[in-house]
C-alpha positions as protocol buffer text, in pm:
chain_id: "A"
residue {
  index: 1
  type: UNK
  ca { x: -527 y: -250 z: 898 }
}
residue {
  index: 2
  type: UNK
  ca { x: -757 y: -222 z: 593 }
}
residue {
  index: 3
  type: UNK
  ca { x: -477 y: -184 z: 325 }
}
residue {
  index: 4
  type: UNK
  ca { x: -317 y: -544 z: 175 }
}
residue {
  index: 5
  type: UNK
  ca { x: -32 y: -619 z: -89 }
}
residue {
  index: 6
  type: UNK
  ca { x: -200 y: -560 z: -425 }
}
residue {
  index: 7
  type: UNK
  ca { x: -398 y: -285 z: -329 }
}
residue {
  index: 8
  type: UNK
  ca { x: -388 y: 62 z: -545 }
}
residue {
  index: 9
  type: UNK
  ca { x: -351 y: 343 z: -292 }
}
residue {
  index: 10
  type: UNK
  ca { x: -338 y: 730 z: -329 }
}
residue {
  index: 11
  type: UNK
  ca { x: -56 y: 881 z: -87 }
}
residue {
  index: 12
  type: UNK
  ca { x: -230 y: 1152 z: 99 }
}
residue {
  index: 13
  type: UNK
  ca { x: 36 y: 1356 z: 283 }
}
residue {
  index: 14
  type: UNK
  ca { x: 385 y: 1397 z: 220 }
}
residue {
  index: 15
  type: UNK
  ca { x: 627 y: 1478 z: -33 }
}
residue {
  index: 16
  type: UNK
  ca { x: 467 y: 1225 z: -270 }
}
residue {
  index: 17
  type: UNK
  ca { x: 111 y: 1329 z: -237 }
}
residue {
  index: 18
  type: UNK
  ca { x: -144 y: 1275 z: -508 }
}
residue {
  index: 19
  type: UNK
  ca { x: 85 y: 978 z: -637 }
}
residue {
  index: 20
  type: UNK
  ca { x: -80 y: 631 z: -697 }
}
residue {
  index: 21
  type: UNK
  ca { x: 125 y: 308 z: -675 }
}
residue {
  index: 22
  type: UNK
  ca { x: 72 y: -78 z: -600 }
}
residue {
  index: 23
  type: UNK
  ca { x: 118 y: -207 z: -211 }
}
residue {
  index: 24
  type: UNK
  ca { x: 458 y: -417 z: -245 }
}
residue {
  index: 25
  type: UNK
  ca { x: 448 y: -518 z: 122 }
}
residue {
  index: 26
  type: UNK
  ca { x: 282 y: -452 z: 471 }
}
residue {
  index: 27
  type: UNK
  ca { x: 439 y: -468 z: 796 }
}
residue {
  index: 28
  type: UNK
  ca { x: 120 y: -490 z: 1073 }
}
residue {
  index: 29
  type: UNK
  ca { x: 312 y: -445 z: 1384 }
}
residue {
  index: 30
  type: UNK
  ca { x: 452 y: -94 z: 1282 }
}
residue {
  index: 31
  type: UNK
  ca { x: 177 y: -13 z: 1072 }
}
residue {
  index: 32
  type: UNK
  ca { x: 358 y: 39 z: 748 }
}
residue {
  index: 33
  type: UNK
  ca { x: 298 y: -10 z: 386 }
}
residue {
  index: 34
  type: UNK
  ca { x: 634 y: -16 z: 92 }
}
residue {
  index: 35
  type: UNK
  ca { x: 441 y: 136 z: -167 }
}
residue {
  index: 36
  type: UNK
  ca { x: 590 y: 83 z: -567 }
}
residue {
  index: 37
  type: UNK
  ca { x: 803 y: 400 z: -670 }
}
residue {
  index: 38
  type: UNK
  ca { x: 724 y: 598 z: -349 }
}
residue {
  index: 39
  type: UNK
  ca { x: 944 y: 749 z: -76 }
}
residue {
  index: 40
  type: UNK
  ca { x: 1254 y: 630 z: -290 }
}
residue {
  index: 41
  type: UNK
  ca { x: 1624 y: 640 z: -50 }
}
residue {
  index: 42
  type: UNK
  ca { x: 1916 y: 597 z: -136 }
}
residue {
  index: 43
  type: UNK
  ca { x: 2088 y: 282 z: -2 }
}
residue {
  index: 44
  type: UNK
  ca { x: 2437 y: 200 z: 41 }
}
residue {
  index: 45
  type: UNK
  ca { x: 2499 y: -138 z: -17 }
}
residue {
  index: 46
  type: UNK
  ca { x: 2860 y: -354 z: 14 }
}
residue {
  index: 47
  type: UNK
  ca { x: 2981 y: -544 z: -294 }
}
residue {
  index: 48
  type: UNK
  ca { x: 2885 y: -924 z: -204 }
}
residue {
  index: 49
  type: UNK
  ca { x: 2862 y: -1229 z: -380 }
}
residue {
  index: 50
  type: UNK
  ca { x: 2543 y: -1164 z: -538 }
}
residue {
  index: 51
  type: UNK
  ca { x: 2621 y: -798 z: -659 }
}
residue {
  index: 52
  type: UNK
  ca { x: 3036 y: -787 z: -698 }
}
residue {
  index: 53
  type: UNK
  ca { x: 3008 y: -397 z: -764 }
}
residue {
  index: 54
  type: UNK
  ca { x: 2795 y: -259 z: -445 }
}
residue {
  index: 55
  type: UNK
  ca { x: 2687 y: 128 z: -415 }
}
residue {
  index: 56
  type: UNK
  ca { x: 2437 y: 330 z: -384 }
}
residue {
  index: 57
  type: UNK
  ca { x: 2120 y: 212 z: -507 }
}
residue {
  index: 58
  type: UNK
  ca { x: 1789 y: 374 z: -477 }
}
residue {
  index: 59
  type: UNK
  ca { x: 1503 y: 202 z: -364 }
}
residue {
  index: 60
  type: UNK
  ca { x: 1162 y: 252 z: -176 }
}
residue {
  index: 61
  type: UNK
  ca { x: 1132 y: 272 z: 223 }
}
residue {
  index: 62
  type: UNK
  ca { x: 807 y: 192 z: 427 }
}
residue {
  index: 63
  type: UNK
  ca { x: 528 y: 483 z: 464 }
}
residue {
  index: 64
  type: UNK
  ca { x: 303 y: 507 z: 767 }
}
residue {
  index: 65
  type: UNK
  ca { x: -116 y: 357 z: 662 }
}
residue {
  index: 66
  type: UNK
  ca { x: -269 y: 641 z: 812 }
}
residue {
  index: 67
  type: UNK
  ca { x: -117 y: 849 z: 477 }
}
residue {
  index: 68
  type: UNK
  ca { x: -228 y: 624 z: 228 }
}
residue {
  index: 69
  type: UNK
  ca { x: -585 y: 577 z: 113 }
}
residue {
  index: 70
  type: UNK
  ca { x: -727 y: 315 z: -118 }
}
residue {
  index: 71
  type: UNK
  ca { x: -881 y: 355 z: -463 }
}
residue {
  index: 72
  type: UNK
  ca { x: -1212 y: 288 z: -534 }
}
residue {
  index: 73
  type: UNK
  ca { x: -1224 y: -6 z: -818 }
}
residue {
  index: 74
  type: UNK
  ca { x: -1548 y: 174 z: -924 }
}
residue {
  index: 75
  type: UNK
  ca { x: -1497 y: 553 z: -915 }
}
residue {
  index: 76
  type: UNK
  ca { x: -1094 y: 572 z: -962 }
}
residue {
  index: 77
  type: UNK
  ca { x: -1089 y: 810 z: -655 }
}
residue {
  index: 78
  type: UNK
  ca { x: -937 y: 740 z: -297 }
}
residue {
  index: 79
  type: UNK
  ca { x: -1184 y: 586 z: -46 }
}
residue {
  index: 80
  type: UNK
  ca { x: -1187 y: 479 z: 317 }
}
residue {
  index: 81
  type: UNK
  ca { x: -1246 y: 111 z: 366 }
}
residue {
  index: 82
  type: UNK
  ca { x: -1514 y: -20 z: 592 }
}
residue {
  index: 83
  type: UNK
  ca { x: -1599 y: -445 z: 656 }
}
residue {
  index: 84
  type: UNK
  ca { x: -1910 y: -590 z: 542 }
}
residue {
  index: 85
  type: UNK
  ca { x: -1984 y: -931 z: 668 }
}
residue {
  index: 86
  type: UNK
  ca { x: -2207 y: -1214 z: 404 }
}
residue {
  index: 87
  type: UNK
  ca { x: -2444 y: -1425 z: 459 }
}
residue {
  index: 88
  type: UNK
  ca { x: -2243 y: -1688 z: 517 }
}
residue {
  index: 89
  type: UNK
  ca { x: -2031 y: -1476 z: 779 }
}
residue {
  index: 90
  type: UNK
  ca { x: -1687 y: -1415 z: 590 }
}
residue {
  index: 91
  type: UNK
  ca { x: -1634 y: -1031 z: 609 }
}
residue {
  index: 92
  type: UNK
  ca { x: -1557 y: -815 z: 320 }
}
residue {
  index: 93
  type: UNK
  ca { x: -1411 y: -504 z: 290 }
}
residue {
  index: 94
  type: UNK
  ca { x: -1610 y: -239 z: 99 }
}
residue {
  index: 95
  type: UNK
  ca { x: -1527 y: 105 z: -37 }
}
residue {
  index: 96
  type: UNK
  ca { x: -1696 y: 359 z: 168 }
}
residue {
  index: 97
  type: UNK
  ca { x: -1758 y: 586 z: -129 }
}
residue {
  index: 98
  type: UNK
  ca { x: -1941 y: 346 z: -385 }
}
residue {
  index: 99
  type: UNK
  ca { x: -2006 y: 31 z: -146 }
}
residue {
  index: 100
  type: UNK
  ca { x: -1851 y: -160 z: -418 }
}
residue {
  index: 101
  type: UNK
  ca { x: -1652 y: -480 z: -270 }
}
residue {
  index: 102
  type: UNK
  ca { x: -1276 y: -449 z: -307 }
}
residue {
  index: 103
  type: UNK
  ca { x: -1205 y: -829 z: -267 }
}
residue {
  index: 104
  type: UNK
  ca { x: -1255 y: -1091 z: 86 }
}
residue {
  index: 105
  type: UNK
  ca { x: -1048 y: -1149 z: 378 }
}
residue {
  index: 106
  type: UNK
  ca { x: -904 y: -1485 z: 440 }
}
C-alpha cells in the first residue's frame, strides 16, 4: 500500500469525492485509510469515566485505498504512486505525474 499517515490524498469515489484531507491512520490488513473530516458517522458512545455525559458523537470511519489518490507535492493534483529505488538501494516512492519524490520508506 502506497498511501502512509501524513499523506494529503484526494477521495476519488464516493459521497465525499473531490475532498482533500490528511491520512490519520492506515490499517494494511484490510486495506483502509481514516482520512481527517471524511466519511464522518455518527457514534453512540456510553457515559464512562473519561466522558460522564456519553452520546452521539460524530466522528470519521475507515475508507477503502483503492478510492483515495495522493497529491502531487509539486503540481497540487492527485497522482498514482510508483517506487524508485537510490543508489544506495533504499526505495522511494515517486509521484507518477511529476516524478517528484514524496518522501522514503523505512
Amino acid at each position: 500500500m502506497n498511501i502512509r499517515r501524513g499523506d494529503t490524498v484526494q477521495v476519488v469515489s464516493g459521497n465525499d469525492r473531490g475532498k482533500r484531507g490528511k491520512v490519520l491512520s492506515v490499517t494494511k490488513d484490510k486495506k483502509r485509510v481514516v482520512v481527517e473530516g471524511m466519511r464522518m458517522m455518527m457514534h453512540h458512545t456510553k457515559p464512562s469515566s473519561q466522558d460522564q455525559q456519553g452520546g452521539i458523537i460524530e466522528r470519521e470511519a475507515p475508507i477503502h485505498v483503492s478510492n483515495l489518490m495522493v497529491i502531487c507535492p509539486k503540481t497540487d493534483a492527485p497522482t498514482r504512486i510508483r517506487q524508485k529505488q537510490l543508489d544506495n538501494g533504499k526505495f522511494v516512492r515517486v509521484s507518477a505525474r511529476s516524478s517528484e519524490m514524496i518522501d522514503s520508506q523505512r
